[in-house]
Rosetta silent file (secondary structure, phi, psi, omega in degrees, C-alpha in Angstrom):
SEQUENCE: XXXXXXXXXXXXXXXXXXXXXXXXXXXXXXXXXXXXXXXXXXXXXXXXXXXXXXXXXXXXXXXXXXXXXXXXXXXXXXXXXXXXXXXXXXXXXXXXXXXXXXXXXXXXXXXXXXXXXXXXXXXXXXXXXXXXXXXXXXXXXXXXXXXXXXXXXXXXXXXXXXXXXXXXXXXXXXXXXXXXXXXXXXXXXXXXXXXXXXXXXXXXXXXXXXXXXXXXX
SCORE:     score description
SCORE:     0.000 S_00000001
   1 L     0.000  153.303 -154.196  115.709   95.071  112.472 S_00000001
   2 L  -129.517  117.943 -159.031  118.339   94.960  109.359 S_00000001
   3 E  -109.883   65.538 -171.781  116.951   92.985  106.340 S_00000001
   4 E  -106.276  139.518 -168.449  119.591   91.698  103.504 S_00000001
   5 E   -85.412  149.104 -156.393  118.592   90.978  100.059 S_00000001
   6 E  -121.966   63.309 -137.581  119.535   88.356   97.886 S_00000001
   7 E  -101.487  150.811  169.642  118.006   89.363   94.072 S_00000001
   8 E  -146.327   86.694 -170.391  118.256   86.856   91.693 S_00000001
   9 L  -135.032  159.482 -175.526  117.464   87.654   87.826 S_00000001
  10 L   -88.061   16.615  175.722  119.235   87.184   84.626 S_00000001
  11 L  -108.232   88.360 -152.650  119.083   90.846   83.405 S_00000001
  12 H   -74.620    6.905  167.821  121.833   92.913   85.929 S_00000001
  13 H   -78.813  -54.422  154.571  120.551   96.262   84.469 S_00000001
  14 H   -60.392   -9.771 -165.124  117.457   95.357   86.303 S_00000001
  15 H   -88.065  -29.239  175.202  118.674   93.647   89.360 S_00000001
  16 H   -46.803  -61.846 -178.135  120.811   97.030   89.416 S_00000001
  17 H   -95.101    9.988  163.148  117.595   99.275   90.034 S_00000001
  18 H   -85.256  -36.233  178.849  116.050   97.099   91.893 S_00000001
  19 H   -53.526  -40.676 -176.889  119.130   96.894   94.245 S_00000001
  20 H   -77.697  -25.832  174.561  118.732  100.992   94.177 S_00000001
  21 H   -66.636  -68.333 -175.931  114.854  100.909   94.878 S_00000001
  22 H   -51.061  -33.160  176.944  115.329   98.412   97.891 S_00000001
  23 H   -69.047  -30.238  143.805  118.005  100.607   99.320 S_00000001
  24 L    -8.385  -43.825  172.031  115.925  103.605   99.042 S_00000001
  25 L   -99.423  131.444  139.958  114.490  101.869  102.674 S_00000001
  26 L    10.609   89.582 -174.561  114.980  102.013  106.070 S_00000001
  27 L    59.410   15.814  177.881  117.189   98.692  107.004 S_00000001
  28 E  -104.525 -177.657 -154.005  116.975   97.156  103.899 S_00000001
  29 E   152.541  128.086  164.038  120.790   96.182  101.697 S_00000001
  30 E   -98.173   92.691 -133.161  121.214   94.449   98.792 S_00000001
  31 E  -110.466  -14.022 -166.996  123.926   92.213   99.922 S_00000001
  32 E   179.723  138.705 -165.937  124.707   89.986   96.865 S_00000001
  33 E  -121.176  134.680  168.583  123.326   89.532   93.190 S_00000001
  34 L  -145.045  149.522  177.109  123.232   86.480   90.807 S_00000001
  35 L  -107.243   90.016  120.100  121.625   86.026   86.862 S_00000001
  36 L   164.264  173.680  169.369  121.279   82.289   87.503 S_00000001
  37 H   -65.804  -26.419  171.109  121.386   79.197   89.893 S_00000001
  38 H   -47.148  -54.525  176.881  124.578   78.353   89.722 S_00000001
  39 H   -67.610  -26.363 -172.239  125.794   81.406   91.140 S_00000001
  40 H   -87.570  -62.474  168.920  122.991   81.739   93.602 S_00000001
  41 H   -45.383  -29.684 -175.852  123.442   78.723   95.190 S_00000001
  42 H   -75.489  -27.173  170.922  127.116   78.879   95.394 S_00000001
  43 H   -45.947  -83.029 -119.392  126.507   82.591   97.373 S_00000001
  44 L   -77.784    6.068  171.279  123.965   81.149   99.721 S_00000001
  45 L   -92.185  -12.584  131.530  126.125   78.486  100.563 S_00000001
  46 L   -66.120  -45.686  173.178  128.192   81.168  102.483 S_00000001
  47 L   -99.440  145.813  170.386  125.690   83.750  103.010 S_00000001
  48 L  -113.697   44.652  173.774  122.303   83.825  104.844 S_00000001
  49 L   -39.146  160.307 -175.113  120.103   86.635  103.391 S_00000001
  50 L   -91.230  -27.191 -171.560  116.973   87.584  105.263 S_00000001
  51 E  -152.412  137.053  158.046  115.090   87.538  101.900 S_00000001
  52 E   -88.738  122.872  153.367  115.680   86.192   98.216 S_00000001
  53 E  -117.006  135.195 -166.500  114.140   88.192   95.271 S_00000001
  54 E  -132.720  132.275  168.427  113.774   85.829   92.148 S_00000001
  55 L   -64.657  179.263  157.767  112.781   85.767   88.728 S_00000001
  56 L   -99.604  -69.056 -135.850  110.997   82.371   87.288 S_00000001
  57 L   -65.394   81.444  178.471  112.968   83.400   83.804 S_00000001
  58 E  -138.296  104.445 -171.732  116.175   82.751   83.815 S_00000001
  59 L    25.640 -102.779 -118.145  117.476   81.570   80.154 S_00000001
  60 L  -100.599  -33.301 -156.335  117.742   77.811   80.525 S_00000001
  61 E   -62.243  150.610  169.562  116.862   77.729   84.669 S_00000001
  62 L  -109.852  155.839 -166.653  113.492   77.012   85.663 S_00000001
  63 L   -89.206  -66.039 -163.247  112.821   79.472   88.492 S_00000001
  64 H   -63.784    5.245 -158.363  110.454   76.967   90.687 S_00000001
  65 H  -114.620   21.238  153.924  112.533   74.200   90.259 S_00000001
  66 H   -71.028  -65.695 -168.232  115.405   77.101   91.844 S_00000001
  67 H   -48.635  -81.612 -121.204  112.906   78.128   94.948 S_00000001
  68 H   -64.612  -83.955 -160.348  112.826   73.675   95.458 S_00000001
  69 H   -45.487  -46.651  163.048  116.684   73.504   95.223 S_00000001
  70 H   -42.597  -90.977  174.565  116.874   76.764   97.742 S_00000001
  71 H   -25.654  -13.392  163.552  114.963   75.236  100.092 S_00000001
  72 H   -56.795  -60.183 -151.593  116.839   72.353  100.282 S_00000001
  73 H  -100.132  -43.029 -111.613  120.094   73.705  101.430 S_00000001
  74 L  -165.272   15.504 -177.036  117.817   77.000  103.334 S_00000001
  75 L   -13.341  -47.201  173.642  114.450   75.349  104.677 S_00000001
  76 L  -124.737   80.227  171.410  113.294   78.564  106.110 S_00000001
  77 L  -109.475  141.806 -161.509  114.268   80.941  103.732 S_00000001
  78 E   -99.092  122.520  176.566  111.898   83.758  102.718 S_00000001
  79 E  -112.207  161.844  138.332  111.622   84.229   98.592 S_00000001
  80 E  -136.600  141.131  151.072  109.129   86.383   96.760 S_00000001
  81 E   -62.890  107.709  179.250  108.813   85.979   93.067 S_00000001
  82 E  -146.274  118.641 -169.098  109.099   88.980   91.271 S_00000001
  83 E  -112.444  153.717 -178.151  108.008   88.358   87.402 S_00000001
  84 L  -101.674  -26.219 -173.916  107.260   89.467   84.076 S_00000001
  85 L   -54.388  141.047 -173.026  104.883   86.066   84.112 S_00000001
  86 L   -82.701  115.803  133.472  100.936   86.944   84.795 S_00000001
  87 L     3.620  -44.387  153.657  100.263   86.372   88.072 S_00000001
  88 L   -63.114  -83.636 -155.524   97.130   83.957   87.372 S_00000001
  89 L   -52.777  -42.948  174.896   98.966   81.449   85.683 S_00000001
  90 L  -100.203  -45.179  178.083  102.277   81.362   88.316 S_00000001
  91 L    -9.295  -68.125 -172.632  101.259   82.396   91.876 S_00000001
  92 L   -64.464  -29.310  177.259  100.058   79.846   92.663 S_00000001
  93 L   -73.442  -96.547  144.707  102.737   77.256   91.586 S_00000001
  94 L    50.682  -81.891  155.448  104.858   79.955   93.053 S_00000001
  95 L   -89.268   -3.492  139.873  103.921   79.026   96.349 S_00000001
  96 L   -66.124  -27.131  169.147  103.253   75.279   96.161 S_00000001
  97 L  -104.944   20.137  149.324  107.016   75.613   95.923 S_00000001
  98 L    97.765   26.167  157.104  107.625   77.289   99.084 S_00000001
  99 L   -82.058  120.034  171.404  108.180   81.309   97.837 S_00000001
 100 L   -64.919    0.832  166.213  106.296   83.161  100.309 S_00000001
 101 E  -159.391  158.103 -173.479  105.234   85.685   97.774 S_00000001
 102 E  -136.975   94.789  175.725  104.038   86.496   93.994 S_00000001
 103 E  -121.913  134.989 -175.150  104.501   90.522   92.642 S_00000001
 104 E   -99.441  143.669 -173.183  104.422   90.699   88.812 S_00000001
 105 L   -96.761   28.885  170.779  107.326   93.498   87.801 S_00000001
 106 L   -84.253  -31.067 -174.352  104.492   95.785   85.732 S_00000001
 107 L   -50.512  135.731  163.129  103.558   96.495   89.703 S_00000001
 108 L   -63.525  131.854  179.921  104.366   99.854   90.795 S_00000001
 109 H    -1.653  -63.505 -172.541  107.345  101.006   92.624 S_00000001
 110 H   -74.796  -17.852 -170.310  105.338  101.062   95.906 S_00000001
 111 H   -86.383  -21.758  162.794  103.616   98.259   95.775 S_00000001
 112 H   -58.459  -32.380  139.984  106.981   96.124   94.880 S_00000001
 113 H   -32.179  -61.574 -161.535  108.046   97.580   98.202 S_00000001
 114 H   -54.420  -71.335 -174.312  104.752   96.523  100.046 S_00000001
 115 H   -26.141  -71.631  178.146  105.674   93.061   98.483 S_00000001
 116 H   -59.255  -27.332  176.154  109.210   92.946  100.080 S_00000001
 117 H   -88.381  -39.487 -174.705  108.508   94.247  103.811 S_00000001
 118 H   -48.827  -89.829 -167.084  105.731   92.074  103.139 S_00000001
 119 H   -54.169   -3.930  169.228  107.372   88.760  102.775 S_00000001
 120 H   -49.582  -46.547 -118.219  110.461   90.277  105.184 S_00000001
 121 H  -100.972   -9.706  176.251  108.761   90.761  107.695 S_00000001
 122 L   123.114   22.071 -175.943  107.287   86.616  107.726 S_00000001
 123 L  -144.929  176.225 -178.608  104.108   86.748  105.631 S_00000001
 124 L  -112.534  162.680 -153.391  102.752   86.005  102.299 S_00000001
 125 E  -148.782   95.901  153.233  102.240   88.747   99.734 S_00000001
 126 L   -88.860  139.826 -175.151   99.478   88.467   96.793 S_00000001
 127 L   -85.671  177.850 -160.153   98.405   91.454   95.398 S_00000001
 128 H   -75.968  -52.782 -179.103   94.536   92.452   96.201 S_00000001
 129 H  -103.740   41.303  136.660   92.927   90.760   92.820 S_00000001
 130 H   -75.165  -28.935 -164.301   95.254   87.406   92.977 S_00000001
 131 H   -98.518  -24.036  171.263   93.656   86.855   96.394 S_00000001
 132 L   -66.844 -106.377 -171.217   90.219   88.085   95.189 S_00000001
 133 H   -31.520  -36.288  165.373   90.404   85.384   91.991 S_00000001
 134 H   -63.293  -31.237 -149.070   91.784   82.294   94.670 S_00000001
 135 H   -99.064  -26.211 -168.148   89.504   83.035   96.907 S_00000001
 136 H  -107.649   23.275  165.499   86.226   83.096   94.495 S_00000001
 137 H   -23.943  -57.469  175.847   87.786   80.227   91.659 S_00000001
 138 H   -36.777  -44.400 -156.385   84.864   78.071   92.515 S_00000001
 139 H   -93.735   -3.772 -142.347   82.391   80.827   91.095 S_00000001
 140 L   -63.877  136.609  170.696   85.183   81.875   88.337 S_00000001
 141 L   -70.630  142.780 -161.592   83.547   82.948   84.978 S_00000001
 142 L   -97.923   91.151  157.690   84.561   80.683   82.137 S_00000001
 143 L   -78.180  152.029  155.099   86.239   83.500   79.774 S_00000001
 144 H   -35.043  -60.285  164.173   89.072   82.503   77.637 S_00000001
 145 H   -27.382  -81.041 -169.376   91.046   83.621   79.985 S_00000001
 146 H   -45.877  -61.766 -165.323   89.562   81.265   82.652 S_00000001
 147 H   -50.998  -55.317 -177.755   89.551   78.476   80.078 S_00000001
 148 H   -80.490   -9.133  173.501   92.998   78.102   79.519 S_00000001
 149 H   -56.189  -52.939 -171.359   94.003   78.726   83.156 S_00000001
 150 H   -65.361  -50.087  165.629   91.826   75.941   83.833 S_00000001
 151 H   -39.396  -54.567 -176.989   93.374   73.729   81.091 S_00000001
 152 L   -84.466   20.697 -168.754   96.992   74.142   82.019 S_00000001
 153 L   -92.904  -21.930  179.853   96.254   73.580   85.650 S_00000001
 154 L   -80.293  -12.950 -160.717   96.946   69.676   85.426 S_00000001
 155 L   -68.712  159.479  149.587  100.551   70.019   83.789 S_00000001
 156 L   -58.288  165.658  175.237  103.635   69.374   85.723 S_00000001
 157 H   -55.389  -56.171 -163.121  106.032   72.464   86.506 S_00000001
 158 H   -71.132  -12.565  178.840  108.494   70.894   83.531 S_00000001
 159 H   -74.807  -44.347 -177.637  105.138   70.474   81.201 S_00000001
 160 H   -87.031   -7.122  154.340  104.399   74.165   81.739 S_00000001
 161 H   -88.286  -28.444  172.025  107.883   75.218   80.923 S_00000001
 162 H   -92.340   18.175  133.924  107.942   73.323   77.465 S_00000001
 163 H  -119.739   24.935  141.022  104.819   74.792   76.421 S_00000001
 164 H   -68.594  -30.218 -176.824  106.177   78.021   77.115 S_00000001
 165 H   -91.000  -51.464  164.610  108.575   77.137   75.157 S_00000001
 166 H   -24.925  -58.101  168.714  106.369   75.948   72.104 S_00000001
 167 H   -38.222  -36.607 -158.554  104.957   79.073   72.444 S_00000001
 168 L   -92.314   16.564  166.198  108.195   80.959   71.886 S_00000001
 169 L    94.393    8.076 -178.287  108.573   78.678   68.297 S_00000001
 170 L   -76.479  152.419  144.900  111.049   75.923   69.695 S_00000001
 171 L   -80.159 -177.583 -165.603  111.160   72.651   68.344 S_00000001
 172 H   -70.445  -29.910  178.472  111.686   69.491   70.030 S_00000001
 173 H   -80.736  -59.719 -140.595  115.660   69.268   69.795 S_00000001
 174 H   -77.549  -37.244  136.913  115.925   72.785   70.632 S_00000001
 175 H   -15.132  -73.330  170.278  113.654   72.211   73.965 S_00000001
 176 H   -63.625  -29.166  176.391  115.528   69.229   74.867 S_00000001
 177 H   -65.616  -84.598  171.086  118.966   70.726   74.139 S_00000001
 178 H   -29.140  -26.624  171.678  117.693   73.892   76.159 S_00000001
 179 H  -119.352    6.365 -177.415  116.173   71.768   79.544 S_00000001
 180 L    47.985   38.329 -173.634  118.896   69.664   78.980 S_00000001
 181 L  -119.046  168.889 -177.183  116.927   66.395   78.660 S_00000001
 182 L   -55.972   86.206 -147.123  116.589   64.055   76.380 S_00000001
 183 H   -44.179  -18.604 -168.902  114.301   64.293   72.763 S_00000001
 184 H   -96.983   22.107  175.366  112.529   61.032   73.829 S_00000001
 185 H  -111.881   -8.818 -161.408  111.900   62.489   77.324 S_00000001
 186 H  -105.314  -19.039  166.327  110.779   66.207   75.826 S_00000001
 187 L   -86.498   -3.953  177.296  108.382   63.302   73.075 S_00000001
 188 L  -128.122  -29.985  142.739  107.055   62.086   75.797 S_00000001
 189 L   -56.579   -3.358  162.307  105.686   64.918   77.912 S_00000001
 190 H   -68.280  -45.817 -165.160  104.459   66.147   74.653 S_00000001
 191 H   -88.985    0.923 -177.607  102.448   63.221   74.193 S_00000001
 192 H   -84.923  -44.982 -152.586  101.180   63.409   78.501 S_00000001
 193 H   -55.635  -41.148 -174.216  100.573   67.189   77.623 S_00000001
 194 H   -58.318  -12.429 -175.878   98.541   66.452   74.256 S_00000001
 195 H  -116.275  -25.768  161.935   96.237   64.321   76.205 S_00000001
 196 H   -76.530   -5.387  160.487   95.532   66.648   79.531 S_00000001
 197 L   -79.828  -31.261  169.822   95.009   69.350   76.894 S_00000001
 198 L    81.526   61.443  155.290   92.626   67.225   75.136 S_00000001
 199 L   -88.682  129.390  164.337   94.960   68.080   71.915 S_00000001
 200 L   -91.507   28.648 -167.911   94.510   65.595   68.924 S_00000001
 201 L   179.762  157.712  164.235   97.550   66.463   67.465 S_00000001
 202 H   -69.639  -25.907  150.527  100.660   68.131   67.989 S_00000001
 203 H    -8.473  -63.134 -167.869   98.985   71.134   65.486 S_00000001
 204 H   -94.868  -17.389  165.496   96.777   71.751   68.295 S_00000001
 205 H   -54.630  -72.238 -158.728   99.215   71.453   71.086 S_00000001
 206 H   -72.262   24.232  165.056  101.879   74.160   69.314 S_00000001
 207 H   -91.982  -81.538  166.618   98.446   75.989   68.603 S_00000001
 208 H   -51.988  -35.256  162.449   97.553   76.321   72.221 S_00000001
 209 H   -49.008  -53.096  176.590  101.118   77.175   73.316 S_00000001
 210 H   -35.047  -82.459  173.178  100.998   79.768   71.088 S_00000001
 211 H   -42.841  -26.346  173.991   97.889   81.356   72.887 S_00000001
 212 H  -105.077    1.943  132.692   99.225   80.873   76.254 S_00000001
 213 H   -26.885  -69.325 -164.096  102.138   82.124   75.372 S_00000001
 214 H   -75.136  -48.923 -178.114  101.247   85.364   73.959 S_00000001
 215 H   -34.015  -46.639 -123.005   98.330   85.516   77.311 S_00000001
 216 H  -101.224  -51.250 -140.549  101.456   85.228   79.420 S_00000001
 217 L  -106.093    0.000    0.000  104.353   87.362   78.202 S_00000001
């Protein structure tokens, strides 16, 4: 069986050697390339790939709220998510929004393979300690680490991209400008976020961004 790939990130020097890595196999082709949604929807509305590979990072684009909009138009189309994002924090969200896999792109050559026949071939693809840490959460040791995973676990998708973006130093017009929403709708998930963070201030909100920020990247 003959496998063609769909990659979709906004840097084409990588999407380049990634195109040359996939080809590198047996029945795989890298059939079509896009840095953003626009373009990637407007392929797949012609094309059928057997598998999408997708950043979440794409400038302005939210990646999960891409996999949602795929799936619309493509109900059983097979993504994996392949990220610079740590693999705690997105998997899982990842695959509440229907991507069939999670490989962080620090992963080695072969195992970014593994990843891709993996999710080709009809199955989902976690690496060895994502599936370790899901499966023993219950018992999880409360580290820093742990702590803020556990904090940012109530946010919305669009909550946890603007305080990624706090982290990176934006203000509130440049957020709203940037997700293309409104300042009193980007003020008012500030003020949802400030209270499932148990922030008393926005201080400690753009405080905490900060730190999950820098955990993240």
């Amino acid at each position: 069986m003959s496998y063609d790939v769909f990659v979709i990130d906004d840097h084409p020097l990588f999407s380049r050697g990634l195109a040359q890595l996939i080809e590198t196999q047996a029945n795989f082709k890298v059939t079509g390339m896009a840095k953003d949604g626009e373009e990637a929807l407007a392929f797949l509305q012609e094309q059928n790939p057997s598998l999408i590979i997708l950043d979440l990072n794409l400038g302005q684009e939210d990646g999960l709220d891409l996999i949602r909009k795929i799936l619309e138009i493509k109900p059983d189309q097979k993504i994996l998510v392949l990220s610079m994002h740590d693999e705690r924090f997105y998997s899982e969200r990842a695959i509440a929004a229907g991507a069939k896999g999670y490989i962080m792109k620090e992963e080695a050559e072969s195992r970014v393979i593994d990843a891709i026949k993996t999710v080709a071939e009809g199955n989902i693809y976690l690496s060895q300690n994502e599936r370790e840490r899901i499966a023993s959460k219950s018992d999880e040791v409360f580290s820093s680490d742990a702590d803020i995973s556990k904090l940012i676990t109530p946010l919305s998708d669009r909550q946890l991209q603007i305080l990624t973006l706090i982290g990176k130093g934006l203000g509130t017009s440049d957020i709203a400008q940037k997700l293309d929403l409104s300042i009193k709708t980007i003020d008012s998930h500030k003020e949802n976020m400030k209270s499932k963070l148990h922030c008393a201030n926005t201080a400690e909100l753009r405080q905490l961004a900060i730190e999950w920020f820098n955990k993240t990247r």
